[in-house]
C-alpha positions in Angstrom: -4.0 18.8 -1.5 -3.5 15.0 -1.9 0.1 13.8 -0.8 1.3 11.7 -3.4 4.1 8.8 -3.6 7.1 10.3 -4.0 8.4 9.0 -7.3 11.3 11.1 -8.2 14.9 11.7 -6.5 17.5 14.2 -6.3 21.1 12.3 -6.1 24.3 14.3 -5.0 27.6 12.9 -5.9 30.6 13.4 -3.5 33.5 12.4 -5.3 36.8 13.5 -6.6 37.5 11.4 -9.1 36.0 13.2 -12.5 36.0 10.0 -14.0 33.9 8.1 -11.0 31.6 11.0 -10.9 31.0 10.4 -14.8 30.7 6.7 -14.3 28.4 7.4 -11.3 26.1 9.2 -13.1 25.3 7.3 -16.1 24.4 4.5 -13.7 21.9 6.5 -11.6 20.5 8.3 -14.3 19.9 4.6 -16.1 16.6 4.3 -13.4 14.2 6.1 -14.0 12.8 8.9 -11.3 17.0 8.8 -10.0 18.3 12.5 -11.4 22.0 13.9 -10.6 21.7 17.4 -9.6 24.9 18.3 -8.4 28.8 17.0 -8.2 31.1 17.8 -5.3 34.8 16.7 -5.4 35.6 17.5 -1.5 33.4 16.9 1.6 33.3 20.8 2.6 31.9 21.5 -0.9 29.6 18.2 -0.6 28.1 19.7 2.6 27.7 23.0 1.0 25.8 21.8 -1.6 23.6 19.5 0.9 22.5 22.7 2.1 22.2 24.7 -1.0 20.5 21.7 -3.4 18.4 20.0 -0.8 19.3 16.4 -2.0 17.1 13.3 -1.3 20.6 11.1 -1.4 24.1 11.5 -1.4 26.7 9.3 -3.0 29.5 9.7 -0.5 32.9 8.6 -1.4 35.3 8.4 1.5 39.1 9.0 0.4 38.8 13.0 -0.6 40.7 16.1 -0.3 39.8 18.9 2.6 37.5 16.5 4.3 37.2 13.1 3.8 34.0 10.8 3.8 33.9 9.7 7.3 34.4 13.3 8.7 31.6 14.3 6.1 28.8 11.9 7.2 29.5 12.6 10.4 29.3 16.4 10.0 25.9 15.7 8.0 24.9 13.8 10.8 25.8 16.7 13.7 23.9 19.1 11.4 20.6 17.4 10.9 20.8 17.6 7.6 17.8 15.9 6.3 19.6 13.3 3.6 20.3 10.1 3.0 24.1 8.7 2.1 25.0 5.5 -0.4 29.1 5.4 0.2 30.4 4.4 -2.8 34.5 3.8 -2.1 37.0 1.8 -2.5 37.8 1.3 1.7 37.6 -2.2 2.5 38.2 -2.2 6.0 35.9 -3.3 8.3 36.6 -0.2 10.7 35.5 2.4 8.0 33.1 -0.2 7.5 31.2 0.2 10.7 32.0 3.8 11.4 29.8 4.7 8.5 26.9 2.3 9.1 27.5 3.6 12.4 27.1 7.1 11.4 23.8 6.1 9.1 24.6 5.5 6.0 21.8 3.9 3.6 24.4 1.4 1.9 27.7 0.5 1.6 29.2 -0.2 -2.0 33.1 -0.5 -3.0 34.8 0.1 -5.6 35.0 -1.4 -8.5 31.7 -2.0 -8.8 29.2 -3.1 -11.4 26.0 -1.1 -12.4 23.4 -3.9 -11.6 24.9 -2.9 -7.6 23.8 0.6 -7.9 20.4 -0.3 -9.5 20.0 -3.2 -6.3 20.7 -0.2 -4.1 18.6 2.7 -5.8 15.4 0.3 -6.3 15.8 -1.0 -2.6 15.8 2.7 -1.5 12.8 3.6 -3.9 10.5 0.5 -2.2 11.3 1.9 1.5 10.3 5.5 0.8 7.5 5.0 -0.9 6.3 2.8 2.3 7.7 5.1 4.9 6.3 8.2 2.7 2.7 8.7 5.3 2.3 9.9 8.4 2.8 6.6 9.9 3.0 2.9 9.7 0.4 1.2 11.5 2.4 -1.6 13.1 5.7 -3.5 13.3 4.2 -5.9 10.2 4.0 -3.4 8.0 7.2 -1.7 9.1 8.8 -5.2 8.8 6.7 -5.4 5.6 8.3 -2.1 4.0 11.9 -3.1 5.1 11.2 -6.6 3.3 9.8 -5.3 0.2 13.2 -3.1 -0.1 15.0 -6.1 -0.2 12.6 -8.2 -2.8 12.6 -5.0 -4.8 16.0 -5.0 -5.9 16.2 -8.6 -7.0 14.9 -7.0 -10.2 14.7 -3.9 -11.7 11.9 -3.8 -13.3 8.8 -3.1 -11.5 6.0 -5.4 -11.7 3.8 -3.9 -14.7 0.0 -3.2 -12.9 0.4 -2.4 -8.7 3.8 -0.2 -9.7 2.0 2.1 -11.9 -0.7 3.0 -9.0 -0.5 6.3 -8.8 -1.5 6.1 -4.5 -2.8 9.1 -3.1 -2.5 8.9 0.8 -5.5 11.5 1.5 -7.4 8.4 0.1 -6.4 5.3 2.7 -7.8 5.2 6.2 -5.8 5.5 8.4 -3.8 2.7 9.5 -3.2 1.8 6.2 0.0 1.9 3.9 0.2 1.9 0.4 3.4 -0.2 0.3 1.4 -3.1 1.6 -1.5 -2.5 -0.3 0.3 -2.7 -3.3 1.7 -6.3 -1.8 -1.6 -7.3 -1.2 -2.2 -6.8 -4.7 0.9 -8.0 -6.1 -0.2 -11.6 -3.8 -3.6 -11.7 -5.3 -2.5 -11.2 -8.7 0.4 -14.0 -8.2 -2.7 -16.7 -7.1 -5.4 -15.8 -9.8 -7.0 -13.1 -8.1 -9.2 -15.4 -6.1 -8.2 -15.5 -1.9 -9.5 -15.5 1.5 -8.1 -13.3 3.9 -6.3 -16.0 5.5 -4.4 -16.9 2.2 -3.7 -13.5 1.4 -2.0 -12.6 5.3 0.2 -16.2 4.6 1.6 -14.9 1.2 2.0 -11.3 3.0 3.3 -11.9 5.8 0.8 -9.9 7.5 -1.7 -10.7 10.4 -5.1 -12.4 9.0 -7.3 -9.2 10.5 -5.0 -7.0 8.9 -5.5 -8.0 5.7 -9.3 -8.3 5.9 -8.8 -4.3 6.6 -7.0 -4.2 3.5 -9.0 -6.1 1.7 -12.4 -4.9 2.8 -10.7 -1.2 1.7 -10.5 -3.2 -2.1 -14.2 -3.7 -1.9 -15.4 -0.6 -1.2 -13.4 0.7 -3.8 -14.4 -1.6 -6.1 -11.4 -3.9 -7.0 -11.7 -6.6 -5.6 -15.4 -8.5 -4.9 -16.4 -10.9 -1.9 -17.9 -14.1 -2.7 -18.5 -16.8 -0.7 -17.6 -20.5 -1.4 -20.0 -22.9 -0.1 -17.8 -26.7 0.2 -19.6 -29.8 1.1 -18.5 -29.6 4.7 -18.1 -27.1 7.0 -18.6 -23.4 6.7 -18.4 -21.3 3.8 -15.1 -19.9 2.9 -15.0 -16.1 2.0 -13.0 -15.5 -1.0 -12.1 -11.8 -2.4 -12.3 -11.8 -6.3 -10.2 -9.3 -8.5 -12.1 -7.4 -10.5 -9.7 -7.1 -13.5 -11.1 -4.4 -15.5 -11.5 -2.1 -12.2 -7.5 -2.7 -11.3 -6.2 -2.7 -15.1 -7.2 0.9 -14.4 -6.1 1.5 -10.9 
């Protein structure tokens, strides 16, 4: 059975403030594939659910009733409980601060806040588990790669319009490979005209120049991209990979 991208997310909200959780989830649910499933006003309850709902992330606030949100990452945290935690509060100080980064949490966003700061933080987190969704990542480029591509993502919300709509299938890459930086590889290509070498495409990648000849040689024998070579008046002949735009318009 192929093992797809994961492109939807199950939010919990932690919050006792009815009218934050309200607030909350109007801006989640405003991205697409980001769905509310459940509301906790305490921490107890908020671990409860955890268990119960199976969450993907957890909007933690920290000021709460019965158990507040430092005590309720950190019980997360003790109890393995596979999730990851957004706090969303109005704490300021720098103590609270660390003791949640501390304890792992994903980001840190205070209150008042605007929506475009919970769309940065939900389309950063989208990018890094879609890389980090295989078995592995190859090396500390890609890793580096994945991390990086979090950060560009949520400089806008909007996906770009072709590479976003791959639907990747990770039976299908060699190993070694990761979709999050073949879709960059793309995304590159696409940005110069669809015409580089290997060299040119590891510059704008970031990405060693052999590893991106693996990535782009995987192109080729799917079919998307074509290698030509440019013969210049002097010296040797520069291999180019070509775009084949009718083959990715329907990747």
């Amino acid at each position: 059975m192929s093992k797809h991208i994961k492109s939807s997310f199950r939010v919990l909200l932690v919050e006792d403030d009815p009218m934050v959780q309200e607030v909350n989830r109007q801006f989640i649910e405003q991205i697409d594939g980001f769905q509310v499933i459940g509301v906790a006003s305490n921490g107890l309850r908020g671990v409860e659910l955890i268990e119960e709902l199976k969450p993907d992330l957890v909007f933690l606030d920290v000021f709460m009733p019965s158990l507040d949100g430092i005590s309720t990452l950190q019980r997360i945290r003790s109890m393995a409980l596979p999730v990851d935690v957004v706090v969303v509060t109005a704490a300021k100080d720098t103590e609270t601060i660390r003791e949640m980064m501390r304890n792992g949490a994903f980001d840190y966003i205070i209150k008042p806040f605007k929506v475009k700061r919970i769309h940065h933080t939900l389309e950063r987190y989208r990018v890094q588990q879609a890389g980090l969704w295989g078995e592995e990542v190859g090396t500390q480029e890609e890793l580096d790669l994945i991390m990086q591509n979090g950060e560009a993502a949520s400089e806008s919300i909007n996906p770009a319009p072709i590479y976003e709509e791959w639907a990747m299938s990770y039976d299908e890459l060699p190993k070694g490979l990761n979709a999050a930086t073949l879709k960059q590889v793309l995304a590159v290509m696409e940005q110069h005209g669809g015409k580089l070498s290997a060299e040119e495409t590891a510059e704008g990648v970031g990405i060693a120049r052999v590893t991106a000849r693996r990535y782009l040689d995987y192109l080729e024998k799917r079919g998307i991209v074509r290698l030509v070579v440019h013969y210049g008046g002097v010296g040797r002949p520069v291999n180019r990979y070509e775009l084949l735009r009718d083959q990715y318009d329907h990747i």
